[in-house]
N, C-alpha and C positions, 0 to 999 in steps of 0.2 A: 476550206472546210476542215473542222479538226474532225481528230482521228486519236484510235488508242492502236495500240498494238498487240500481237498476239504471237507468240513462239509456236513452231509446227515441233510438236513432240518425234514426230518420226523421220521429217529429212530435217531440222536443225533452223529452217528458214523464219526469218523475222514478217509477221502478216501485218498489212496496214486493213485497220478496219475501222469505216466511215460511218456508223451509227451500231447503235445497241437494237439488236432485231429480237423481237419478243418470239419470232416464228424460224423454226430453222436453226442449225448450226454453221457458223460460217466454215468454207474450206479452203486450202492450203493452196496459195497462189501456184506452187512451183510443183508439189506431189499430190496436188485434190485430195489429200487424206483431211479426213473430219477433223477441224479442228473441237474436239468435245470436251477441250479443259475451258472454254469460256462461257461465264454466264453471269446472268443481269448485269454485266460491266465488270468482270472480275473475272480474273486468269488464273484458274490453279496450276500451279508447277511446279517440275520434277527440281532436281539440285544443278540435271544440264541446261534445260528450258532457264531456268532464274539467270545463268552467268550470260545466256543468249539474251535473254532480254535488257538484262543489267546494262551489258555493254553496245549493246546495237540503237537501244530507244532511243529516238530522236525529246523525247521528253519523261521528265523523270516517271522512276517508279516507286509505288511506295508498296512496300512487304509485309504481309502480318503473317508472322512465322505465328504458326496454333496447333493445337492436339486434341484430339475429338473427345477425351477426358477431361479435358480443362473447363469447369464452369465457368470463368470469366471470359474466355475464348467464346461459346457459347452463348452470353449476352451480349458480347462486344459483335457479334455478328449483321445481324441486322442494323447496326448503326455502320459500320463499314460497307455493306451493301447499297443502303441509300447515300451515302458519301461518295461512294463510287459515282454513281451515276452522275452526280453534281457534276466531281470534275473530269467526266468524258472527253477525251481529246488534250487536256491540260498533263494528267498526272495517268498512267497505266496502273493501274491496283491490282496487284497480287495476291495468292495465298501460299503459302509450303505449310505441308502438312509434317510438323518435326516428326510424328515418329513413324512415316512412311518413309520419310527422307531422310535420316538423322544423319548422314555426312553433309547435306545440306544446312543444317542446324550447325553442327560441328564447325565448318568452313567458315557460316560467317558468324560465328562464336555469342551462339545463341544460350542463355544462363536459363530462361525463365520465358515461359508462354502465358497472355499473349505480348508477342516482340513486334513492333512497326520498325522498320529499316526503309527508310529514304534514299535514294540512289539518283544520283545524277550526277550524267555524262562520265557516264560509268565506273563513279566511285560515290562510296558512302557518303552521304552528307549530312545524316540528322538519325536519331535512334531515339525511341521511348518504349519503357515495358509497361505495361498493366494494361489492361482496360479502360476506354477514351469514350466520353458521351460526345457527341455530336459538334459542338462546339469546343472540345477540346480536342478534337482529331480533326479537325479543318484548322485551327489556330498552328496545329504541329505543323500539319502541310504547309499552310498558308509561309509560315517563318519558314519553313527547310528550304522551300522550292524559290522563295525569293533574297536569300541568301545568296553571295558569290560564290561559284565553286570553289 
């Protein structure tokens, strides 16, 4: 069965979760605290949640560092949302918010929003900025994720 994953923002624990549940918030295998950073197939997180996830995932993650001013952030949204879904269990899809998080941004040496960062087996593997229409944000994945590490 695939599966995506999800960081517990308050004990630090990595969550395997087996479908996108339209009803419900999933909770935290090991502290039952809500996990309420995930939805339609997407996990917002902090700058600790991202290094938890980065390096624990059993499959990759892909990052669109963004900022609630950004109009390109903004249209690139709903195309990252139905993307997600696609690849459920394959790729884990993230958000950081740079400027809730800006040592987040900082750390992984974010110039310009919106940023996708690729990660696998817990290093970078693949990075583009701007804004991606639908087939050219599964062509990024599609190469980054079948790359060698």
């Amino acid at each position: 069965m695939e599966s995506s994953y999800i960081p517990c923002e308050k004990c630090g624990k990595l969550n395997k979760l087996n479908e996108i549940s339209p009803e419900g918030q999933p909770v935290c295998g090991s502290c039952k605290a809500l996990l309420a950073n995930y939805h339609q197939g997407i996990v917002d997180v902090s700058g600790t949640a991202l290094q938890i996830l980065v390096k624990d995932s059993p499959v990759p993650v892909l990052v669109d560092f963004w900022a609630p001013w950004c109009g390109p952030c903004k249209m690139f949204a709903p195309v990252y949302t139905k993307t997600a879904a696609q690849y459920f269990g394959k790729v884990v899809f993230a958000k950081v918010n740079t400027d809730e998080f800006d040592l987040a941004a900082q750390a992984f040496r974010i110039r310009g929003v919106p940023t996708m960062v690729l990660f696998k087996g817990g290093a970078e593997a693949a990075r583009k900025s701007g804004a991606m229409d639908e087939a050219s944000l599964k062509s990024f994945v599609d190469g980054a994720t079948a790359a060698q590490p």
